[in-house]
MISE-31612 format. One record per residue (C-alpha): x negated, y, z; residue in three letters. Coordinates in Angstrom, 2 decimals. Example, Ala and Ser with C-alpha at 12.3 -4.5 7.8 and 13.67 -1.06 7.14 Angstrom:
MISE-31612
c1; c2; c3; residu
-12.30; -4.50; 7.80; ala
-13.67; -1.06; 7.14; ser
END
This chain:
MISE-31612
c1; c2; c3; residu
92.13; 185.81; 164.57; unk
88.79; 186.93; 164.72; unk
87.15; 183.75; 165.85; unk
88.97; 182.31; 162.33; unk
87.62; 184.91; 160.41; unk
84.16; 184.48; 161.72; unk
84.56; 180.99; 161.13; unk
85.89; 181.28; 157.86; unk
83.12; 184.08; 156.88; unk
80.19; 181.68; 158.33; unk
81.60; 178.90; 155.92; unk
80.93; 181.01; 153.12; unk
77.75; 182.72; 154.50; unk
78.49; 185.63; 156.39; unk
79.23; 186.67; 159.95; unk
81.85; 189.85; 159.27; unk
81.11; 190.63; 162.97; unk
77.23; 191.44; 162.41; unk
77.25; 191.44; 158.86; unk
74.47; 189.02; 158.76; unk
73.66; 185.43; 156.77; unk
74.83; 182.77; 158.64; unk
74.77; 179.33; 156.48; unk
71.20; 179.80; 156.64; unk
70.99; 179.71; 160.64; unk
72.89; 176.82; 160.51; unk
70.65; 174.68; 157.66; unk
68.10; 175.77; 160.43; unk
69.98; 173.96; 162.89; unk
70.98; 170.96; 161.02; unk
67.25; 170.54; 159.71; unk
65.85; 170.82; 163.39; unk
68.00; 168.37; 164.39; unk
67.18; 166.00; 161.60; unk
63.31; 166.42; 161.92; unk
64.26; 165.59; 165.52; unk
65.90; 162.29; 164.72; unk
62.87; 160.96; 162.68; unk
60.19; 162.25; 165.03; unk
62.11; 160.15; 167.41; unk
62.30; 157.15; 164.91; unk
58.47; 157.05; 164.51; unk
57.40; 157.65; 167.89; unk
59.72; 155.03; 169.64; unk
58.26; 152.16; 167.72; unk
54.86; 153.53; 167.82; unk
55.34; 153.39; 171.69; unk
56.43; 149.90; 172.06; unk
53.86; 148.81; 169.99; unk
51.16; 150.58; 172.05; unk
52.70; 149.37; 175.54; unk
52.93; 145.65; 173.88; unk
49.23; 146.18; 173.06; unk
48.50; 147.39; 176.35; unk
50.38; 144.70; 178.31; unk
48.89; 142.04; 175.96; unk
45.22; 142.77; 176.29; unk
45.16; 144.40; 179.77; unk
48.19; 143.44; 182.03; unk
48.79; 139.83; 180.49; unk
45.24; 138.57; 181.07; unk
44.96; 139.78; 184.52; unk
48.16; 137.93; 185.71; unk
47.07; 134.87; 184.04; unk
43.77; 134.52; 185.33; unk
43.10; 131.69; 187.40; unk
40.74; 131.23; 190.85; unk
37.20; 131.10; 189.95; unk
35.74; 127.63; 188.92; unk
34.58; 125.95; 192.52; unk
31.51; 124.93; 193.32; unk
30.88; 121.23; 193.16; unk
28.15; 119.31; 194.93; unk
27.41; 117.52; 191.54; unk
25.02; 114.64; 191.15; unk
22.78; 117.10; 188.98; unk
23.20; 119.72; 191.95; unk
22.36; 116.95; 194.66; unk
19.20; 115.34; 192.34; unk
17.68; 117.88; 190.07; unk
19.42; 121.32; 190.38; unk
18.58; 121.79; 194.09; unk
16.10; 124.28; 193.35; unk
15.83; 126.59; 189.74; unk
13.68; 129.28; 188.31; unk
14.85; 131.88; 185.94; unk
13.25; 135.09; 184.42; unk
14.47; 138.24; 183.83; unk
14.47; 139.72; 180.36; unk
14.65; 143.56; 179.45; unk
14.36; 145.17; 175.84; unk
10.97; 145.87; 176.52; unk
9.99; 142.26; 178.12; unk
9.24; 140.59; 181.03; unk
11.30; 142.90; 184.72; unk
11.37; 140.25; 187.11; unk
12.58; 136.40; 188.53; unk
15.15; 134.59; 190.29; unk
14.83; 131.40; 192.26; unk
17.71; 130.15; 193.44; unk
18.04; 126.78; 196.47; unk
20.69; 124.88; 197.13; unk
21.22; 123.09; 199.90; unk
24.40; 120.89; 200.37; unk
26.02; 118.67; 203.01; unk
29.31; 117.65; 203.28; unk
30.60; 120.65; 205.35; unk
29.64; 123.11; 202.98; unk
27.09; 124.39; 200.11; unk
24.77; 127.18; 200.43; unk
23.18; 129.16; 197.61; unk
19.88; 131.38; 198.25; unk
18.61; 133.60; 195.68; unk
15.25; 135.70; 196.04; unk
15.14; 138.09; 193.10; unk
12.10; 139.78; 192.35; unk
12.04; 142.59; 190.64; unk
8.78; 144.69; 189.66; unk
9.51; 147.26; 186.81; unk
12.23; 149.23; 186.67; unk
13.63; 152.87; 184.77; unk
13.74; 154.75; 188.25; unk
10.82; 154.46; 190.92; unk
11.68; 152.00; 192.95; unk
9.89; 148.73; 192.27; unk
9.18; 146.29; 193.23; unk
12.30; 145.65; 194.58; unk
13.24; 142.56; 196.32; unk
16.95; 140.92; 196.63; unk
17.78; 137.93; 198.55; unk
21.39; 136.77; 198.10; unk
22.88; 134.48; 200.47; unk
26.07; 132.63; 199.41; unk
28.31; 130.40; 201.46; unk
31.05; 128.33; 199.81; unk
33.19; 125.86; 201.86; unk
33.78; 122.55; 201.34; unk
36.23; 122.57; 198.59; unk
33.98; 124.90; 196.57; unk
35.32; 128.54; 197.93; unk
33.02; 131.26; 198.73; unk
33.49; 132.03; 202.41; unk
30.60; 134.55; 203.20; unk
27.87; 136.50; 201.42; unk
24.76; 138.69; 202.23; unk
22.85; 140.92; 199.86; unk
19.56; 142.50; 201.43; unk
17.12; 144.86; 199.72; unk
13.56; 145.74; 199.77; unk
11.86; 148.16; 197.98; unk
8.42; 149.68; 198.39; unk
8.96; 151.88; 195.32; unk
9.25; 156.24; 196.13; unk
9.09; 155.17; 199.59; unk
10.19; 152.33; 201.65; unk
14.13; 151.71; 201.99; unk
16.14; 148.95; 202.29; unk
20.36; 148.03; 202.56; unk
22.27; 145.13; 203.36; unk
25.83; 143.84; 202.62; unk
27.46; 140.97; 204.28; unk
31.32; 139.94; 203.36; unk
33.39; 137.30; 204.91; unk
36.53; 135.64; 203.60; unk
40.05; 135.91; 204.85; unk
43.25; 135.45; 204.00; unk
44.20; 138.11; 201.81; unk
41.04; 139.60; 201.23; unk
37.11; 140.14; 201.60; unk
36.36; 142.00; 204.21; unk
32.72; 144.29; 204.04; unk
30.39; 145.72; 206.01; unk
27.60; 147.85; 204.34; unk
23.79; 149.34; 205.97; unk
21.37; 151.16; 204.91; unk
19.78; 153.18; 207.35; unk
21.63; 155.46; 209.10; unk
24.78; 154.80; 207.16; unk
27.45; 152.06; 207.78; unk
30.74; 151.63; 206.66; unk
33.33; 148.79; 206.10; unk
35.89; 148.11; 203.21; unk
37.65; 145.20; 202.04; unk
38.24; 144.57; 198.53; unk
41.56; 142.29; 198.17; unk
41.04; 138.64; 196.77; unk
43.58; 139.44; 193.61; unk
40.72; 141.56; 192.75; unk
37.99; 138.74; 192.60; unk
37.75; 135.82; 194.89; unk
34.33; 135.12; 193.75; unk
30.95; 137.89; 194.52; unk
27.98; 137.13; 193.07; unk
24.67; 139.67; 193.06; unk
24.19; 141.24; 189.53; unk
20.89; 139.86; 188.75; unk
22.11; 136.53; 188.94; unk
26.00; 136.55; 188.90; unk
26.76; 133.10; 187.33; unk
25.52; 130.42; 189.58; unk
27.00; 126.23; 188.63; unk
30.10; 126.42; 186.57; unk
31.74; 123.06; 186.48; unk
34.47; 121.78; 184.79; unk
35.24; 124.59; 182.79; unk
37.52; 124.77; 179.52; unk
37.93; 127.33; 176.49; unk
41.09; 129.61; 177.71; unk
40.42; 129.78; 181.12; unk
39.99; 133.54; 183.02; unk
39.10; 134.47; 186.01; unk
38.19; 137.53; 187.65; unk
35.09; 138.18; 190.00; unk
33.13; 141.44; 191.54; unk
29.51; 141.88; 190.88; unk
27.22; 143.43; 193.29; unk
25.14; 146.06; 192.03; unk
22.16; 146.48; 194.44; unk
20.39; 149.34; 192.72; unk
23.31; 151.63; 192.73; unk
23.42; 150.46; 196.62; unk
20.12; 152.24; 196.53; unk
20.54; 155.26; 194.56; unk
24.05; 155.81; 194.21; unk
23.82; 155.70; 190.47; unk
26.60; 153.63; 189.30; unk
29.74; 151.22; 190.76; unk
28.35; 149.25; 193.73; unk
31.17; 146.60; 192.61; unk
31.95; 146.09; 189.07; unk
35.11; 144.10; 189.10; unk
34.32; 141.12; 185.82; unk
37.73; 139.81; 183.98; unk
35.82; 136.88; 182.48; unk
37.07; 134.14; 179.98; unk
35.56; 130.90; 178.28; unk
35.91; 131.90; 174.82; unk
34.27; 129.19; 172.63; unk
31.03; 126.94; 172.43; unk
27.88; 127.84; 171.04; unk
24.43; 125.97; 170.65; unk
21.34; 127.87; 172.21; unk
17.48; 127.13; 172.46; unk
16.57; 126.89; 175.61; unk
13.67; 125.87; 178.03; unk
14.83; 122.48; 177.86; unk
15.69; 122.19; 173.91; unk
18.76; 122.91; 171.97; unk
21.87; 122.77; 174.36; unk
25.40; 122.87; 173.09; unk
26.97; 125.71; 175.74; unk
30.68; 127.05; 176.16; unk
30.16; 130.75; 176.09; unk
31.88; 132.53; 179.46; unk
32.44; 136.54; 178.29; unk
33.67; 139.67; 179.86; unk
32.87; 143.38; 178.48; unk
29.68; 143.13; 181.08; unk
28.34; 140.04; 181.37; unk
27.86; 136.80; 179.33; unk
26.87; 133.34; 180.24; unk
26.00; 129.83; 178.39; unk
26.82; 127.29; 180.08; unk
25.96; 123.69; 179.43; unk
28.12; 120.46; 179.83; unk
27.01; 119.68; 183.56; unk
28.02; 123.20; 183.86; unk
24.48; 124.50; 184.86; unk
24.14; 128.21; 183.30; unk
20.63; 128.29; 181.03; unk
21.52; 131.80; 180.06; unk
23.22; 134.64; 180.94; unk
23.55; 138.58; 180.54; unk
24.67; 141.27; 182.34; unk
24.63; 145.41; 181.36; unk
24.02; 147.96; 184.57; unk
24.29; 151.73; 184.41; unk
20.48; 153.25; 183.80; unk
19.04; 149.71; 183.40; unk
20.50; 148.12; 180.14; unk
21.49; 144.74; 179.41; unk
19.26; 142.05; 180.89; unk
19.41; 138.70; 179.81; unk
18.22; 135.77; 182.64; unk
16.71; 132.52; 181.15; unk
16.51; 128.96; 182.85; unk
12.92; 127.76; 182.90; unk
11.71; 124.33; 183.03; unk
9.76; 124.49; 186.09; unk
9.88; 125.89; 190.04; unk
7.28; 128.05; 190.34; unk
6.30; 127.17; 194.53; unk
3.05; 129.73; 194.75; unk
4.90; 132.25; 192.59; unk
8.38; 132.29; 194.89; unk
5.72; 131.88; 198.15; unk
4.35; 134.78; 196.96; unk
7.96; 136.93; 196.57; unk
9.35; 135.86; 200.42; unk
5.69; 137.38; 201.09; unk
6.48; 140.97; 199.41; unk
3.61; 140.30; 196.68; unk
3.69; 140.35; 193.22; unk
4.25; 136.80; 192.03; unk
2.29; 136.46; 188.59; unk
1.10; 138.99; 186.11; unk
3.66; 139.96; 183.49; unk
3.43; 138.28; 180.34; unk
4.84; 139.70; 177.43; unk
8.22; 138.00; 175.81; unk
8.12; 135.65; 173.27; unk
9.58; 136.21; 170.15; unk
END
């Protein structure tokens, strides 16, 4: 009987037990559970739109990305493109060059980069970088070397060498004292390259295609400032016409939140970018000439050519 009463009191505002309002407490409860309900409506959709987002621009384009473009012993490679000169451009001018050699036979194609480098933020210039870069027959990079040099705050110097296997790259890192080995698995970037330099040829390329690749960066091998690997999810995004050494060039444009190339229709890259921790974004430009005293001069640890300032 008294449950009934209570009942019956509640439904008209009053619990005769405790003599206190009751339809109050339970608009409370109904209203909590209401706000509940909507909070619930908003967020839900709000979350699927988010994860959608997230699996669109993140997830998606990682699982779609394709091997990295191989290398090709091209007719330009084999005549003309055997042997290149670029120079390195910060905001304030002039940093450094690259020259880069191939040399190709029917086994396999070899890449050699000496990278010069002579002004940087940090004392440690000039540095110099040589880059060795093995790709197989079919265009796959099978091994690659990194060595440093630097006379800068004291001599020191590191090397990294990587070979190919099945599943991944496997690592092996000195610099003085120190050595250690790591692999970094293939899903993660079939391709290395060093970071002052890391688009070499490019062929047959098309707007859509993705691919991902790690970047070696050999001043944070030295100071610890910074990834030594920066893992690149890069895409051909469109085509572009650039000046160049050479004239105007109509490019396709290869992008990634790091790095940017233009590369032409033999798919020979006449300029590309690439932002490092402390150093900026640096932006390396084709030139129209091999420079033989100036690179003789680099494998020699000496300081090229004066620095010029950049041309507007």
């Amino acid at each position: 009987m008294s449950v009934s009463i209570v009942g019956i009191a509640a439904d008209w505002g009053y619990d005769l037990a405790q003599g206190t309002p009751r339809r109050r407490y339970g608009l409370y409860v109904r209203s909590m559970n209401l706000f509940t309900r909507t909070v619930g409506w908003l967020v839900t959709p709000i979350w699927l739109l988010a994860m959608g987002w997230l699996v669109n621009h993140d997830i998606v384009p990682h699982w779609t990305a394709s091997p990295p473009p191989a290398l090709r012993p091209t007719d330009w490679l084999r005549d003309r493109g055997a042997r290149s000169q670029f120079t390195i451009y910060d905001e304030f001018g002039e940093m450094g060059s690259v020259w880069t050699d191939y040399l190709v036979d029917e086994r396999s194609i070899r890449r050699d980069d000496l990278v010069w480098i002579d002004r940087l933020p940090m004392d440690l210039a000039p540095v110099r970088i040589g880059v060795e870069s093995v790709f197989t027959g079919e265009g796959v990079l099978d091994e690659f070397t990194i060595r440093l040099e630097t006379t800068g705050a004291g001599r020191a110097g590191a090397k990294l060498h990587g070979e190919r296997f099945h599943s991944d790259f496997s690592f092996t890192f000195e610099s003085g004292p120190i050595e250690r080995a790591f692999k970094i698995p293939l899903v993660d970037g079939g391709l290395v390259s060093g970071a002052f330099h890391p688009f070499g040829m490019l062929t047959n390329l098309r707007v859509g295609q993705r691919w991902r690749m790690q970047v070696v960066n050999p001043i944070a091998m030295l100071t610890g400032v910074g990834d030594q690997f920066i893992p690149l999810l890069v895409e051909v995004t469109g085509e572009q016409r650039i000046p160049t050494a050479f004239g105007g060039v109509n490019c396709l444009v290869v992008e990634s939140p790091n790095a940017k190339a233009w590369v032409d229709a033999a798919g020979v890259v006449q300029v590309q970018e690439m932002t490092l921790p402390v150093i900026g974004t640096m932006r390396i430009e084709r030139e129209a000439d091999f420079d033989e005293a100036a690179y003789e001069s680099a494998r020699n640890y000496q300081s090229p050519k004066p620095r010029r300032e950049r041309q507007p």
